[in-house]
C-alpha positions, 0 to 999 in steps of 0.5 A: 429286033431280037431284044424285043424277044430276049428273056436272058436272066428271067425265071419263069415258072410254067404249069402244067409242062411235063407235056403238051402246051405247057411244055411247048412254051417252057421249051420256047421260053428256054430257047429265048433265054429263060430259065424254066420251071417244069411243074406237074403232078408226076416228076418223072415226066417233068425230069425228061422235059428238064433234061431235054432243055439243059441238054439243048441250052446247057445245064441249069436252065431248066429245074424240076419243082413237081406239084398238084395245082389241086394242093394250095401247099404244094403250090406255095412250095413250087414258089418257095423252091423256085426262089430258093434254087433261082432266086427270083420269078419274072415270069408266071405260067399258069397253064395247068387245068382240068376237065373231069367231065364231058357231057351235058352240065345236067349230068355233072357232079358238085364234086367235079364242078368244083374241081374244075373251078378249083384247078381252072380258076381259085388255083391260079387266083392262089398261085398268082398271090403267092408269086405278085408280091416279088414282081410288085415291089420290083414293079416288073413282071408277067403273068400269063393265064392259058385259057381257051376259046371255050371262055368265049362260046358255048358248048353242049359238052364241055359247059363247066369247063368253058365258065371256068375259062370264061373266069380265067378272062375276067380273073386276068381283067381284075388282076391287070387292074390291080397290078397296072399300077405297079408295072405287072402285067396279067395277060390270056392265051386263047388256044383253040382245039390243039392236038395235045393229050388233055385234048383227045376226046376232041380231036381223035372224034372223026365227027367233033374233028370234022365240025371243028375243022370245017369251020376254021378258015386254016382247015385245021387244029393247032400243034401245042408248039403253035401256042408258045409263040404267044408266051414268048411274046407274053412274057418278053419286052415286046409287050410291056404295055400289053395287060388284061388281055387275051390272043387268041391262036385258033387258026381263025375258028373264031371269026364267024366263018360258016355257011 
């Protein structure tokens, strides 16, 4: 059974992974074999996750390639250094996104509605094209968009960013149909409120805290190391026949459950 979770030899390249969720899955993809990416804006953080990785695993399974998902330059040239120092990419994370703003969407500016469109959506879009090519003509390999249970509920303050996940769905749906063909796989994660940095406005409000929780049958938020089992699974032999789909890990938050 282990081999359904065996990524031995496969590269992958994770968003977002200084900290958090996405650090947490490049972590879990490391201990199931993977060599991993560290990617976000400020090096220095992505060092230390890198350097905790080899540490564990050996030197070499992990690398550091920083980049802004905002810059489609410094995208294209995370795919470059990555097959220039690993060769190849098996696997790809888009984890990375932003949310500049929180509140009702009468109050939201053009600019940071367009930022969170640009990095939620039109940056992965740009990140997945750059990095299909490889995968199609070998006819194997994973995508994998973290999204969240915002894409799939309303919200009186979080509206920009919910649409922008709604679109990761609808951009993984499109995707698995184009790449179905060829073997590549286009899949979603759906966390719910997990207690991460990106997070905090959320989760430290006693009030937003509490209306989670009480409707959440396992009465709790999630931890980022939570999220990544689904990556594993996303990334893994486990689910080769699993495309243009999204699992969603938010301690059944959205089952209904109410009074």
């Amino acid at each position: 059974m282990t081999g359904l979770f065996d990524l031995t030899g496969k590269v992958a390249i994770v968003t977002g992974s200084s900290r958090g969720i996405g650090r947490a899955i490049a972590e879990a993809l490391a201990e199931h074999g993977a060599r991993v990416v560290i990617s976000s804006r400020t090096a220095a953080a992505c060092q230390e996750v890198a350097d905790a990785i080899n540490a564990a695993h050996g030197e070499g399974r992990a690398i550091v390639v920083p980049a802004s998902i905002s810059s489609k330059d410094e995208l294209q040239r995370l795919v470059e250094e990555t097959r220039s120092q690993l060769g190849r990419i098996d696997v790809l994370v888009c984890n990375a996104a932003s949310n500049p703003y929180y509140g009702p969407m009468a109050g939201i500016s053009d600019e940071q509605f367009r930022k969170i469109l640009d990095n939620n959506v039109v940056a992965n879009h740009w990140l997945i094209q750059m990095v299909a090519p490889e995968m199609l003509e070998r006819g194997e390999g994973s995508i994998i968009i973290v999204s969240s249970i915002g894409g799939l509920k309303g919200s009186g303050v979080l509206g920009a960013y919910n649409i922008s996940k709604a679109a990761d769905f609808q951009l993984a749906r499109n995707l698995a149909a184009e790449f179905g063909p060829r073997q590549v796989r286009v899949n979603c994660i759906a966390p719910g409120l997990v207690r991460t940095d990106f997070a905090r406005a959320l989760w430290e409000n006693p009030a937003t805290l509490a209306a989670v929780t009480a409707h959440t049958p396992m009465q709790r938020i999630g931890e980022p190391h939570e999220i990544a089992g689904a990556a594993v699974f996303l990334a893994s032999p486990a689910s080769t026949f699993m495309t243009g789909q999204a699992i969603v890990v938010d301690g059944g938050s959205t089952t209904g459950v109410g009074l």
